[in-house]
C-alpha positions as CSV (number, residue, x, y, z in Angstrom):
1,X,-6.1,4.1,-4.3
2,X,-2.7,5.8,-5.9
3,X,-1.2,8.5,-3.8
4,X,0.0,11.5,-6.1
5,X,2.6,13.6,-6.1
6,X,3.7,17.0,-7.8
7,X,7.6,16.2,-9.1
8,X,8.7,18.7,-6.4
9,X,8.0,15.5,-4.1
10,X,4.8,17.8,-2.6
11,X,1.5,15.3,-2.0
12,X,-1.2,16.9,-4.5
13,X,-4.0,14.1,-3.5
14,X,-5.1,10.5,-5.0
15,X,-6.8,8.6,-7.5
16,X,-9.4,6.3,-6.3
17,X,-11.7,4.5,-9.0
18,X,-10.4,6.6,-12.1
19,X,-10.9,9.5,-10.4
20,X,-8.6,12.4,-9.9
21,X,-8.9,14.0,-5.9
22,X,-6.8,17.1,-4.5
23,X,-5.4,16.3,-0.3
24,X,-8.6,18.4,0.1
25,X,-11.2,15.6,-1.4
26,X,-12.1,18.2,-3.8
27,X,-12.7,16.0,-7.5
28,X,-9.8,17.5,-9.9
29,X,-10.0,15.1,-13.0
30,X,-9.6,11.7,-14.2
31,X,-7.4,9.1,-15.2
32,X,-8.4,6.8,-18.0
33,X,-8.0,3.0,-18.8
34,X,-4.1,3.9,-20.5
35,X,-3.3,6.2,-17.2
36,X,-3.6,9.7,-19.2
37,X,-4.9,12.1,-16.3
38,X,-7.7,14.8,-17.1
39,X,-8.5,17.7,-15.3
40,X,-12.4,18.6,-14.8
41,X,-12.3,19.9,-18.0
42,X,-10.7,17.6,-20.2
43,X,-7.8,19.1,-20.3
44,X,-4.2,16.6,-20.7
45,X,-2.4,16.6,-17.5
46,X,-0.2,14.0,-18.4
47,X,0.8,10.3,-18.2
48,X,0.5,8.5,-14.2
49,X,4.4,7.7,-14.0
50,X,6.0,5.7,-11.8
51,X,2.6,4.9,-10.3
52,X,3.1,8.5,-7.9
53,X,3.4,11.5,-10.3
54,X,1.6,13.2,-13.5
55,X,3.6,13.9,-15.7
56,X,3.5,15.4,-19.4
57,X,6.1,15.4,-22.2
58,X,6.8,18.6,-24.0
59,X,7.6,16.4,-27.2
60,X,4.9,14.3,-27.4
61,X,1.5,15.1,-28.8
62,X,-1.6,15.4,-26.2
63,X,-4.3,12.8,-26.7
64,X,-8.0,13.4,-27.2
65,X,-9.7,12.3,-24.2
66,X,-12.1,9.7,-25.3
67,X,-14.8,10.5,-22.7
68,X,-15.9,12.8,-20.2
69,X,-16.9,10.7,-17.4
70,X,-19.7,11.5,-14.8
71,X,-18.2,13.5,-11.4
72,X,-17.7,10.4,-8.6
73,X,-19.6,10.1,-5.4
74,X,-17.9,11.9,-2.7
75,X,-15.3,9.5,-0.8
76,X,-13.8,9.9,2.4
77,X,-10.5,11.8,2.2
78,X,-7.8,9.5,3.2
79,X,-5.0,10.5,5.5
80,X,-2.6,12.4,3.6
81,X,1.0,10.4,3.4
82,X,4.3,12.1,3.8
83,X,5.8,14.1,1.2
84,X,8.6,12.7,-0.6
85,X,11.8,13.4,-1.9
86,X,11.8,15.6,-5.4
87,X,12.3,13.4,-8.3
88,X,13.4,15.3,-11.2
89,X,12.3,13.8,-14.4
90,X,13.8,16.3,-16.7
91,X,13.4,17.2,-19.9
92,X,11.2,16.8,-22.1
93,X,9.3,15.7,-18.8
94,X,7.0,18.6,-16.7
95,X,5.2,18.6,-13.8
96,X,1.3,17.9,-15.3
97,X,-0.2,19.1,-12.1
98,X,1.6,22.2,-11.9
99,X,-1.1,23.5,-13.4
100,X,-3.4,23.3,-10.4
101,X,-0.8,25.8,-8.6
102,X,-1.3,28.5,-10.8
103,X,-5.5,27.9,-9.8
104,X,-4.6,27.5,-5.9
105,X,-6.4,24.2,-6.3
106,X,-5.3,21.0,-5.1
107,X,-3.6,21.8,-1.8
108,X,-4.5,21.0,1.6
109,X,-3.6,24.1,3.2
């Protein structure tokens, strides 16, 4: 299991068994076999850096996903770790999960 984190240093959730979780348990995505992260829908995320955060490049071009895997069996939420410091990445870097703000999706709260 992978803790993940949004850049700001915030704990978004985990990936357990190529599969993308919110702190909630709630199934966000995926991660594939060359750690590009999918949402639900197949949408790019971003790259798993630093084994913590997703993060996507504004100057690279987004992959095709090569599958859309099956939804996991529900897991047991794990206890949610500390947050952590912010680390800034910078440009060309973003925060890929920054999407799931704008949703109100992958929070805890």
């Amino acid at each position: 299991m992978t803790y993940v984190f949004r850049e700001s240093g915030r704990y978004f959730g985990y990936i357990a068994m190529g599969a993308l979780y919110t702190a909630a348990g709630e199934h966000a995505g995926w991660m594939d076999g060359n750690g590009c992260v999918w949402d639900r829908n197949a949408t790019y995320l971003g790259q798993l850096v630093d084994d913590a955060y997703v993060l996507r490049s504004l100057t690279q071009t987004e992959p095709a996903a090569d599958s859309f895997p099956r939804a996991p069996a529900e897991l047991p939420v794990p206890p949610a770790p500390p947050d952590r410091r912010a680390e800034r990445h910078g440009p060309p870097w973003i925060d890929g999960l920054a999407v799931f703000a704008e949703r109100k999706v992958g929070s805890a709260e």
